[in-house]
MOPAC internal coordinates of N, CA, C and O (Angstrom, degrees):
PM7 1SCF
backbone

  N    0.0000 0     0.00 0     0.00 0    0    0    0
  C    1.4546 1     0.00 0     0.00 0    1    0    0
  C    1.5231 1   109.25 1     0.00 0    2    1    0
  O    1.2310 1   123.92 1   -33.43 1    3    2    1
  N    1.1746 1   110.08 1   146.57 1    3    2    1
  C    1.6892 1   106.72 1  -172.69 1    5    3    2
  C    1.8703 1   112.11 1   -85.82 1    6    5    3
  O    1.2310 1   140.72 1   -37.99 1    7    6    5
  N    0.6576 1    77.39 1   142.01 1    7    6    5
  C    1.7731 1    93.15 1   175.79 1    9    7    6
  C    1.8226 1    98.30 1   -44.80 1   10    9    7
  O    1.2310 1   118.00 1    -5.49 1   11   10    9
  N    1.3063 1   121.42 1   174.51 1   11   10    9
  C    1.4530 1   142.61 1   167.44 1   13   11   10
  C    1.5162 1    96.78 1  -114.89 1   14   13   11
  O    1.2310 1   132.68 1   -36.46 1   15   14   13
  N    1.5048 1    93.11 1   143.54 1   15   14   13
  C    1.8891 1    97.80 1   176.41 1   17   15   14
  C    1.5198 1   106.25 1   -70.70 1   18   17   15
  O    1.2310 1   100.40 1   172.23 1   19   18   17
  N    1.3074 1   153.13 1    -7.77 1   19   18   17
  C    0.8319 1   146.70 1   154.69 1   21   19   18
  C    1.3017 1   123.16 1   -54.50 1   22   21   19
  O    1.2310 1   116.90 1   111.60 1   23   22   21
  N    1.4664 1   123.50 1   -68.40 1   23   22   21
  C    1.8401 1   130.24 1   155.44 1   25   23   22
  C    1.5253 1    84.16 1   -38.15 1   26   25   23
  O    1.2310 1    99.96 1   131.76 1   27   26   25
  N    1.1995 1   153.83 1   -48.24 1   27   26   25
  C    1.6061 1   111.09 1  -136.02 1   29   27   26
  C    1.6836 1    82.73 1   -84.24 1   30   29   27
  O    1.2310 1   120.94 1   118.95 1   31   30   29
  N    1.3630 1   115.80 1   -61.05 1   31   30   29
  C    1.4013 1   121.29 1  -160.19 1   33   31   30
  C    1.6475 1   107.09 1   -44.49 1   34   33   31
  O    1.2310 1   115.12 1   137.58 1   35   34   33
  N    1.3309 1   126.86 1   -42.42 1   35   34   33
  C    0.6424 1   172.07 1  -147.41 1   37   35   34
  C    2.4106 1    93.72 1   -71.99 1   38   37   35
  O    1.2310 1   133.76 1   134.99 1   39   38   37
  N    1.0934 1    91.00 1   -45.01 1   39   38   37
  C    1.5035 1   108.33 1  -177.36 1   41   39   38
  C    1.7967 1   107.36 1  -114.83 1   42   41   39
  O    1.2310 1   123.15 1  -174.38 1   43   42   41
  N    1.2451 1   111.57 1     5.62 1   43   42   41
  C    1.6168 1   121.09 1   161.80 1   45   43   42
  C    1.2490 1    80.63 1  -112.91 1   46   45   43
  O    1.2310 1    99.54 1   147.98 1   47   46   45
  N    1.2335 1   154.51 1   -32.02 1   47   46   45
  C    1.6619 1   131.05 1   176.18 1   49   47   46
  C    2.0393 1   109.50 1   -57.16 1   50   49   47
  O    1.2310 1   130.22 1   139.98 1   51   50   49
  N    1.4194 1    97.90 1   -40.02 1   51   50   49
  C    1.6537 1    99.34 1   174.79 1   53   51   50
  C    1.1896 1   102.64 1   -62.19 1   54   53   51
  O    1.2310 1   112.78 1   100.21 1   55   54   53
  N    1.4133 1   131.25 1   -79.79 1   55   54   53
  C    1.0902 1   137.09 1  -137.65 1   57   55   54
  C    2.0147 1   106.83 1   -74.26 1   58   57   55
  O    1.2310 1   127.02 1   161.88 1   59   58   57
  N    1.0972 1   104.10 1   -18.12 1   59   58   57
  C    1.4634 1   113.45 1   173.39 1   61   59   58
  C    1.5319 1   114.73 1   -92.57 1   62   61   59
  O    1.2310 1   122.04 1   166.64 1   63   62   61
  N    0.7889 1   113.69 1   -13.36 1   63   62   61
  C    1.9363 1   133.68 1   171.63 1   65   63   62
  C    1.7549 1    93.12 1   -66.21 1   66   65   63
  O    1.2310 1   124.85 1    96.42 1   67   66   65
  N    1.2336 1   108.29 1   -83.58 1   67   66   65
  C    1.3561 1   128.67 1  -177.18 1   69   67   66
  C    1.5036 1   139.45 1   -41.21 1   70   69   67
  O    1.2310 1   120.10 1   180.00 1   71   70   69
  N    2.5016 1    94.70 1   -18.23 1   71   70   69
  C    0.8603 1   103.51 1  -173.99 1   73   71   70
  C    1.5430 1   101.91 1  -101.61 1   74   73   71
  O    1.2310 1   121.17 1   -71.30 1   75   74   73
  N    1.6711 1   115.37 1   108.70 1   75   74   73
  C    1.1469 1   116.64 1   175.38 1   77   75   74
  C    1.6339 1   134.87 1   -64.30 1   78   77   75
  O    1.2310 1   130.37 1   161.45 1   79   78   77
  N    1.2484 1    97.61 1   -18.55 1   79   78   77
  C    1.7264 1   114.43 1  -178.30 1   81   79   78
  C    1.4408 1   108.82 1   -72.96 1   82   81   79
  O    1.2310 1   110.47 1   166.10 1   83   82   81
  N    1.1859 1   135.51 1   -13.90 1   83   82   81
  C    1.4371 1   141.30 1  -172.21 1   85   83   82
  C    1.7317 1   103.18 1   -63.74 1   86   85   83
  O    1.2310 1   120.47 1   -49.10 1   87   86   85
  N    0.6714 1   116.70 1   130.90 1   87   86   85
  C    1.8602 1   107.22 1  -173.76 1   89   87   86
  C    1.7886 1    86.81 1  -136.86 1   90   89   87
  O    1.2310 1   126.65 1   -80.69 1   91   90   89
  N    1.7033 1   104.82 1    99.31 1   91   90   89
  C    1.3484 1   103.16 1  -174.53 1   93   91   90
  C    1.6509 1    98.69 1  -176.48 1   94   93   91
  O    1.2310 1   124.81 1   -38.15 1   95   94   93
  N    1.4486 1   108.38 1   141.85 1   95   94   93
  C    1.7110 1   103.20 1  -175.66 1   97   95   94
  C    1.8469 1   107.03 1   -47.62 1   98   97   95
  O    1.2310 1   128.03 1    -6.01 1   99   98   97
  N    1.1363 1   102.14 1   173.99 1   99   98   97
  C    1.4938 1   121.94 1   174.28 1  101   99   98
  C    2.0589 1    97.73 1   -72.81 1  102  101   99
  O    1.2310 1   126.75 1   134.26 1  103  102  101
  N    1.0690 1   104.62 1   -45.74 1  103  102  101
  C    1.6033 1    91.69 1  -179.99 1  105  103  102
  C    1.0928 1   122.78 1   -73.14 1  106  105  103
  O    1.2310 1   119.22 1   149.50 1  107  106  105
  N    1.5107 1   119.09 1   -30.50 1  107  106  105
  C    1.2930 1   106.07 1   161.45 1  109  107  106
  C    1.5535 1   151.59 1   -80.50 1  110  109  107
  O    1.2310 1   135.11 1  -177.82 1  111  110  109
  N    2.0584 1    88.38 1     2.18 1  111  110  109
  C    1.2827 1   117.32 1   157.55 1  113  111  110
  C    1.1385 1   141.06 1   -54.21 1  114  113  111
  O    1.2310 1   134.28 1   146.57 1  115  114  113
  N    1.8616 1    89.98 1   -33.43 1  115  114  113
  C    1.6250 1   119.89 1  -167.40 1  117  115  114
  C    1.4476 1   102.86 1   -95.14 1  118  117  115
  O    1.2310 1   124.02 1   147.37 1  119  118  117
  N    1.2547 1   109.89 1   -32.63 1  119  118  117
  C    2.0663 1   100.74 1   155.46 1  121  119  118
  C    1.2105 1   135.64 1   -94.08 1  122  121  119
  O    1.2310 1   129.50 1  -167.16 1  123  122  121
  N    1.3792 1    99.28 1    12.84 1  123  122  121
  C    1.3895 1   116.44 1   163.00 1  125  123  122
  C    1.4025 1   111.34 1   -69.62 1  126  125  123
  O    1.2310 1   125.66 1   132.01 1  127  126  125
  N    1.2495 1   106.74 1   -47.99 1  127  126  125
  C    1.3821 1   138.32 1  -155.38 1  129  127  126
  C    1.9074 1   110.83 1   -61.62 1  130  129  127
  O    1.2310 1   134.85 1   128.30 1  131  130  129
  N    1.8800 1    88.89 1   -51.70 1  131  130  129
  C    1.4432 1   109.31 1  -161.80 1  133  131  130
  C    1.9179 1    87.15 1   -89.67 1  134  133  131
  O    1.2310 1   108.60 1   168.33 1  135  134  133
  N    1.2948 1   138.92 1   -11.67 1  135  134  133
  C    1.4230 1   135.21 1  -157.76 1  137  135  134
  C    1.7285 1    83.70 1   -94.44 1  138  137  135
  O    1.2310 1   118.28 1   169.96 1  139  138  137
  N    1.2076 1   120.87 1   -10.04 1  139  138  137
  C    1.5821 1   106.52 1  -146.30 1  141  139  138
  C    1.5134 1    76.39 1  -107.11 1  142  141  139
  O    1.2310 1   115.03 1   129.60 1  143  142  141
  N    1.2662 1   127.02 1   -50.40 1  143  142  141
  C    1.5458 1   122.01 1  -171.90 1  145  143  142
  C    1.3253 1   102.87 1   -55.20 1  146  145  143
  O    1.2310 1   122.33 1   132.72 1  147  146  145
  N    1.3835 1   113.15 1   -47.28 1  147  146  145
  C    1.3824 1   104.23 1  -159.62 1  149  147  146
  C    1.5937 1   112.90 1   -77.11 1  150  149  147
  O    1.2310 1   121.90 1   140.08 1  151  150  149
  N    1.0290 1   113.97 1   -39.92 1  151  150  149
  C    1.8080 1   103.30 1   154.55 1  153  151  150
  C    1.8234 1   132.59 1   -36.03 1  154  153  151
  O    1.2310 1   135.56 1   116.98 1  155  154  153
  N    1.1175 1    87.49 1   -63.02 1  155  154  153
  C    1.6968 1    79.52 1   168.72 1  157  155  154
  C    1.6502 1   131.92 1   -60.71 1  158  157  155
  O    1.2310 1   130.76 1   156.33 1  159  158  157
  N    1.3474 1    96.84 1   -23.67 1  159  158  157
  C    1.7665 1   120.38 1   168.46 1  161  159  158
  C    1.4367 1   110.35 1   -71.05 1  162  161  159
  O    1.2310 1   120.32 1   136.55 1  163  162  161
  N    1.2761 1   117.00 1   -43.45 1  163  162  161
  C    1.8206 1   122.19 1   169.84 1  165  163  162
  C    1.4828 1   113.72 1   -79.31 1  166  165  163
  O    1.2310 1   116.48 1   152.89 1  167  166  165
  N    1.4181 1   124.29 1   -27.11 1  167  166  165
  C    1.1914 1   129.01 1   166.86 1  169  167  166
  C    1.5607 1   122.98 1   -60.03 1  170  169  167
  O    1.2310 1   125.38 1   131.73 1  171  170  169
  N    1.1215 1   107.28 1   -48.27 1  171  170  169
  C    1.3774 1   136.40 1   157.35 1  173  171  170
  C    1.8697 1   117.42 1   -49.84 1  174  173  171
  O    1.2310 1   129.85 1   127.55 1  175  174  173
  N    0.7837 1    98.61 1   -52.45 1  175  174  173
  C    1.6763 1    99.23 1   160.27 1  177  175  174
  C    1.0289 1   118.82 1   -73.53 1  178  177  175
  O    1.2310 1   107.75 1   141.94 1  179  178  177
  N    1.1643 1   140.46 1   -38.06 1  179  178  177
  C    1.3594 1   136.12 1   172.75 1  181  179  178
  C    1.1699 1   116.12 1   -58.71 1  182  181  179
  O    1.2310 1   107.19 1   135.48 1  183  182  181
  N    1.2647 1   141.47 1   -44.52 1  183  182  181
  C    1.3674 1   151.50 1  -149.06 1  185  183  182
  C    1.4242 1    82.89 1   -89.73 1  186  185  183
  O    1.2310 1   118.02 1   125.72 1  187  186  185
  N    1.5291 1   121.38 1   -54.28 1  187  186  185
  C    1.8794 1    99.98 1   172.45 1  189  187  186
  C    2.0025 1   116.07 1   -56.79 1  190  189  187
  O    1.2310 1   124.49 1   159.82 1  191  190  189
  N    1.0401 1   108.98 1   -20.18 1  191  190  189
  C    1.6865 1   109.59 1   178.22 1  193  191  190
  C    1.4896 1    86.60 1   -69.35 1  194  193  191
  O    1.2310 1   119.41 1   112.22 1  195  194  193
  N    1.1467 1   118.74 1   -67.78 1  195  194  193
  C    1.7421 1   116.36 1  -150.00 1  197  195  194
  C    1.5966 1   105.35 1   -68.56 1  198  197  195
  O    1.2310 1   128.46 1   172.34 1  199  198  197
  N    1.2537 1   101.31 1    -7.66 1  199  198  197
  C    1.9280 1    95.75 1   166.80 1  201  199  198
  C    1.1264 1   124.78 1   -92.13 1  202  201  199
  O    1.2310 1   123.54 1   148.54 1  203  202  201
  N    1.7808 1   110.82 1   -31.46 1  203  202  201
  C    1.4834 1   116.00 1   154.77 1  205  203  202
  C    1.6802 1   113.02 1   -49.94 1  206  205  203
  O    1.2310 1   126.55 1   128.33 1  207  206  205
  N    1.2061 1   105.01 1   -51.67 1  207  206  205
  C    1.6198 1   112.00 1  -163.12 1  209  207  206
  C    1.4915 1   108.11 1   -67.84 1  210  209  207
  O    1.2310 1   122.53 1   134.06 1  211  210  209
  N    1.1036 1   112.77 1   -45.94 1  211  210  209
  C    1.7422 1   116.45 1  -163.91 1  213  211  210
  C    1.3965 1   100.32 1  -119.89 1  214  213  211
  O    1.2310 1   111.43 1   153.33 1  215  214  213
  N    1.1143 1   133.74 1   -26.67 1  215  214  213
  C    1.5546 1   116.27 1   179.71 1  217  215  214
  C    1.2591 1   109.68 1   119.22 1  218  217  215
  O    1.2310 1   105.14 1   163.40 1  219  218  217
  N    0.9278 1   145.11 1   -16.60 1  219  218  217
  C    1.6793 1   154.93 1  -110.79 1  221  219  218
  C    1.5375 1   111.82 1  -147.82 1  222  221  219
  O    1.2310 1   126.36 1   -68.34 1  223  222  221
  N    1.2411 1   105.38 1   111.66 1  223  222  221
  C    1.3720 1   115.38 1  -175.86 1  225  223  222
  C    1.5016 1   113.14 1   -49.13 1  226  225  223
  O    1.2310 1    93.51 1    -4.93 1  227  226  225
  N    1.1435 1   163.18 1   175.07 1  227  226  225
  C    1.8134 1   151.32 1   116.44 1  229  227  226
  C    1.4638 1    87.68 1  -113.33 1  230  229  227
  O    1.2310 1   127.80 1    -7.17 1  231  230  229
  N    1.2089 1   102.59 1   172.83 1  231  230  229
  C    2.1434 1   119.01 1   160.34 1  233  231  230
  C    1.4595 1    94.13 1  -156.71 1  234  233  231
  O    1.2310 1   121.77 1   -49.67 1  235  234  233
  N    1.3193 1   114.22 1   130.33 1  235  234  233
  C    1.5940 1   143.87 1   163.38 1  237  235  234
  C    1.4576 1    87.72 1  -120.88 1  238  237  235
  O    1.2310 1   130.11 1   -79.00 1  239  238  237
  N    1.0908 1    98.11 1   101.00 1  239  238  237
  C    1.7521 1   113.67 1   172.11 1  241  239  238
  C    1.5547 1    90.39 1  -100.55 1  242  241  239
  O    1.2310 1   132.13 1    -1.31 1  243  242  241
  N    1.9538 1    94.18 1   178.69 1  243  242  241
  C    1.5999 1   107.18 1   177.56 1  245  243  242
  C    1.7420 1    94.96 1   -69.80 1  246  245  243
  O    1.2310 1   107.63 1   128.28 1  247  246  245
  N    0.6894 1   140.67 1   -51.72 1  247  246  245
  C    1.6858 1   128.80 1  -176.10 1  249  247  246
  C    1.1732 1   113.03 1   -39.42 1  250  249  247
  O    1.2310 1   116.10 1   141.39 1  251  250  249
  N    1.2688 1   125.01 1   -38.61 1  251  250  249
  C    1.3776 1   134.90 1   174.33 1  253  251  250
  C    1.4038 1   103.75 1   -63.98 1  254  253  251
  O    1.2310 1   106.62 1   130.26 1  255  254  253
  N    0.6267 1   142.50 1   -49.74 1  255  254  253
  C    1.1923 1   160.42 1  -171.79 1  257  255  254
  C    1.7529 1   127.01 1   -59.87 1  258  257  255
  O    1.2310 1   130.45 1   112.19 1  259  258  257
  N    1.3913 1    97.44 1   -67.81 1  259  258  257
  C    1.4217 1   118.42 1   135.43 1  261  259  258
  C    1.7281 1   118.46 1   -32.26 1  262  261  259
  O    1.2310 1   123.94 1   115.49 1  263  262  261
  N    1.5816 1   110.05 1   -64.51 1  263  262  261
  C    1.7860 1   105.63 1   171.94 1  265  263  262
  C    1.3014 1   121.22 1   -23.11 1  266  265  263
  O    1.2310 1   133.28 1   120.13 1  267  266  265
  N    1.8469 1    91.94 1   -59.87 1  267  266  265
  C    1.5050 1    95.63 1  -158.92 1  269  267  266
  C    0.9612 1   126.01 1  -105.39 1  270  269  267
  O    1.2310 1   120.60 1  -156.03 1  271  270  269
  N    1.9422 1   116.45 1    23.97 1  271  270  269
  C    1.6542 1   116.90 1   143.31 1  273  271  270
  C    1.5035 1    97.04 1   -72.51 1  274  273  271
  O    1.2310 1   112.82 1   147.84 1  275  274  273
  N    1.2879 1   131.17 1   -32.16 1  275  274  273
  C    1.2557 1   103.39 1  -164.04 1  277  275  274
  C    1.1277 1   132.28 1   -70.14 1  278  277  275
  O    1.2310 1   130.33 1   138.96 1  279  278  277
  N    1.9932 1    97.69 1   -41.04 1  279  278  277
  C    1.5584 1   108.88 1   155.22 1  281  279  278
  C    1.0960 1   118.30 1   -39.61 1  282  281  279
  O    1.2310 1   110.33 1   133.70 1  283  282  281
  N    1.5058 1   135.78 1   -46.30 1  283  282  281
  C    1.4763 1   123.89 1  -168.16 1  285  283  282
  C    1.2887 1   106.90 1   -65.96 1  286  285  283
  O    1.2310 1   111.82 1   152.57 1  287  286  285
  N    1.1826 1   133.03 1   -27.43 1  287  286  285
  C    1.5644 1   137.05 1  -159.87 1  289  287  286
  C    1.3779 1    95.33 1   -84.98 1  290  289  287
  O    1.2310 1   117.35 1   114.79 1  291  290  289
  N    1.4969 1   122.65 1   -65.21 1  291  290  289
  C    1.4590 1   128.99 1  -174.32 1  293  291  290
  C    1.9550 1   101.64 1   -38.63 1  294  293  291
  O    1.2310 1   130.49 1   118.32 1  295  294  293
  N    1.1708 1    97.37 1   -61.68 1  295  294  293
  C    1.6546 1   105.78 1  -166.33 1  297  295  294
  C    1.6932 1   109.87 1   -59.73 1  298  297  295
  O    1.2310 1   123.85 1   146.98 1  299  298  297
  N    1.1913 1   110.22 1   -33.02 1  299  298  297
  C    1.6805 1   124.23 1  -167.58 1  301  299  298
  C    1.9669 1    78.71 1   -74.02 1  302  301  299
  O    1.2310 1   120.97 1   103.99 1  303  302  301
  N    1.1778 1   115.75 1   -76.01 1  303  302  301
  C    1.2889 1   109.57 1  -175.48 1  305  303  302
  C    1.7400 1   125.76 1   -33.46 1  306  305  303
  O    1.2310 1   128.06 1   151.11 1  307  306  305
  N    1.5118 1   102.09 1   -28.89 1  307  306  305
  C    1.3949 1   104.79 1  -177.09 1  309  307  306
  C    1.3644 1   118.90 1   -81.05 1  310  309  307
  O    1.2310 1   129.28 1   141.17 1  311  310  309
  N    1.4660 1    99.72 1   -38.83 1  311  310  309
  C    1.4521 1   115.64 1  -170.84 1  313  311  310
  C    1.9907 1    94.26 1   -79.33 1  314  313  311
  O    1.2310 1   118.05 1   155.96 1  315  314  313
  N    1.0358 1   121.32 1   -24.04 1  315  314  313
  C    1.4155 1   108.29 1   171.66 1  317  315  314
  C    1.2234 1   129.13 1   -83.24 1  318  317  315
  O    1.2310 1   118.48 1   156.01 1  319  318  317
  N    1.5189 1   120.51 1   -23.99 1  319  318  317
  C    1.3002 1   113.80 1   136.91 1  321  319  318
  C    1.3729 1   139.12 1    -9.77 1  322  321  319
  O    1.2310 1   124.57 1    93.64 1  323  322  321
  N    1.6461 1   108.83 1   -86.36 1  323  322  321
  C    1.3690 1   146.46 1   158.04 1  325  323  322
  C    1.4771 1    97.17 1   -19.76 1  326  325  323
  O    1.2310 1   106.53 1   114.70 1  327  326  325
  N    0.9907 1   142.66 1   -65.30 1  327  326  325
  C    1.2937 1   153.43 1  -150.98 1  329  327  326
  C    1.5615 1    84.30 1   -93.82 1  330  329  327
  O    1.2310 1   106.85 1   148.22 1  331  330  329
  N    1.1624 1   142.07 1   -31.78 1  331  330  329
  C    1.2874 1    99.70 1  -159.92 1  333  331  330
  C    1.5806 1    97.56 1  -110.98 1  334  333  331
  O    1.2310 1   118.71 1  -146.92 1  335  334  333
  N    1.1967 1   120.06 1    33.08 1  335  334  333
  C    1.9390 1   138.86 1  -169.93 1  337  335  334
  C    1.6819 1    98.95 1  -130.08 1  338  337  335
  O    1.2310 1   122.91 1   159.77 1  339  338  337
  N    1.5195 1   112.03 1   -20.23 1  339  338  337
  C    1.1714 1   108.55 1   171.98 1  341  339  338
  C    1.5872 1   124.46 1   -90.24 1  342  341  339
  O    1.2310 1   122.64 1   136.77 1  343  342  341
  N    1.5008 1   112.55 1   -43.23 1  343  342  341
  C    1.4628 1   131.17 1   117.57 1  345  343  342
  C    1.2938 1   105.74 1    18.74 1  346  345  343
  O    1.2310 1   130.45 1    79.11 1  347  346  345
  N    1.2984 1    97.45 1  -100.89 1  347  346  345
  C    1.8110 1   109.23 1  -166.44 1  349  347  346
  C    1.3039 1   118.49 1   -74.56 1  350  349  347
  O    1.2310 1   116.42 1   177.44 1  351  350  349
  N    1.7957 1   124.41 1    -2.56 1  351  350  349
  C    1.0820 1   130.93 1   161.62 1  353  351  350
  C    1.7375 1   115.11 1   -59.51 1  354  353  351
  O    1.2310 1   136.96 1   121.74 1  355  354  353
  N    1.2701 1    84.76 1   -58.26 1  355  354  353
  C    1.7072 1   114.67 1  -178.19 1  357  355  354
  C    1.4605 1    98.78 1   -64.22 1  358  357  355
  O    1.2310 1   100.95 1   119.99 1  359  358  357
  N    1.0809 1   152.24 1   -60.01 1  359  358  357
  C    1.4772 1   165.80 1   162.43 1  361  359  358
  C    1.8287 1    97.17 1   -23.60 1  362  361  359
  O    1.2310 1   120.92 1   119.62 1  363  362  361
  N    1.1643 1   115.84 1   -60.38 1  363  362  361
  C    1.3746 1   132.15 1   171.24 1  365  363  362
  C    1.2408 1   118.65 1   -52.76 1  366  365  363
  O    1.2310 1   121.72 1   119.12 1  367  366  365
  N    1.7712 1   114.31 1   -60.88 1  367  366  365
  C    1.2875 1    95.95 1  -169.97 1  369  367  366
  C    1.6982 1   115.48 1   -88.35 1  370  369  367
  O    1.2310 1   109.68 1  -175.49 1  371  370  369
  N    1.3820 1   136.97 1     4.51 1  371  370  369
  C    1.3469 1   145.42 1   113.52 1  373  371  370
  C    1.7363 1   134.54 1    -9.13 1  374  373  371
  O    1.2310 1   135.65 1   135.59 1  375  374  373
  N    1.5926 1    87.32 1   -44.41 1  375  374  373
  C    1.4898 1    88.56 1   178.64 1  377  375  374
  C    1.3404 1   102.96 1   -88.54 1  378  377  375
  O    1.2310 1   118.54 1   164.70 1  379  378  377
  N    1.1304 1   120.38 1   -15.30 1  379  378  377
  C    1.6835 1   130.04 1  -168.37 1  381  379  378
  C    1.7182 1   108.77 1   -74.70 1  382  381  379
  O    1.2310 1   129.36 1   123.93 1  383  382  381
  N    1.2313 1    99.57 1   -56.07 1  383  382  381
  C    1.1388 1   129.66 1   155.97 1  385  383  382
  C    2.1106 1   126.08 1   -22.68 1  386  385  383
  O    1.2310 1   140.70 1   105.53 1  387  386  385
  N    1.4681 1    77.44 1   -74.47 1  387  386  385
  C    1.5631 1    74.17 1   174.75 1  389  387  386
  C    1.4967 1   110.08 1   -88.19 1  390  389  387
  O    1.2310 1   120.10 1   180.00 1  391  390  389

């Protein structure tokens, strides 16, 4: 049975609580929060369109689901890195500069 967008958001509210690396207001936490439920809830509908349409089973289960807060966290972490090596690139060649 599929989750309610409430439970989903609801468990991107945990897992985004917890994620300390996020460097971003609280409101935009909180549509972080509700963008993440609501994807898996539209994802989830679709996969019933594409079984009407094509025949073809999909499943975005809660594990799935689960994945891809994590993915977001892993990748947000990576990509903030990056940014913060570019940062001190730029920081550098500034000081060079003047």
């Amino acid at each position: 049975m599929p989750w309610p967008e409430e439970a989903l958001i609801s468990v991107a509210e945990s897992f985004i609580e917890k994620f300390k690396e996020l460097d971003t207001e609280k409101e935009t936490k909180n549509q972080l929060m509700k963008h993440m439920g609501n994807v898996h809830y539209l994802v989830t509908n679709i996969c019933d369109v594409y079984f009407q349409r094509m025949r073809r089973q999909v499943y975005f289960t809660p594990k799935s689901y689960l994945s891809y807060l994590a993915a977001y966290k892993k990748l947000y972490t990576i990509k903030y890195k990056e940014l913060d090596v570019q940062e001190s690139n730029f920081k550098i060649g500034v000081k060079k500069i003047n």
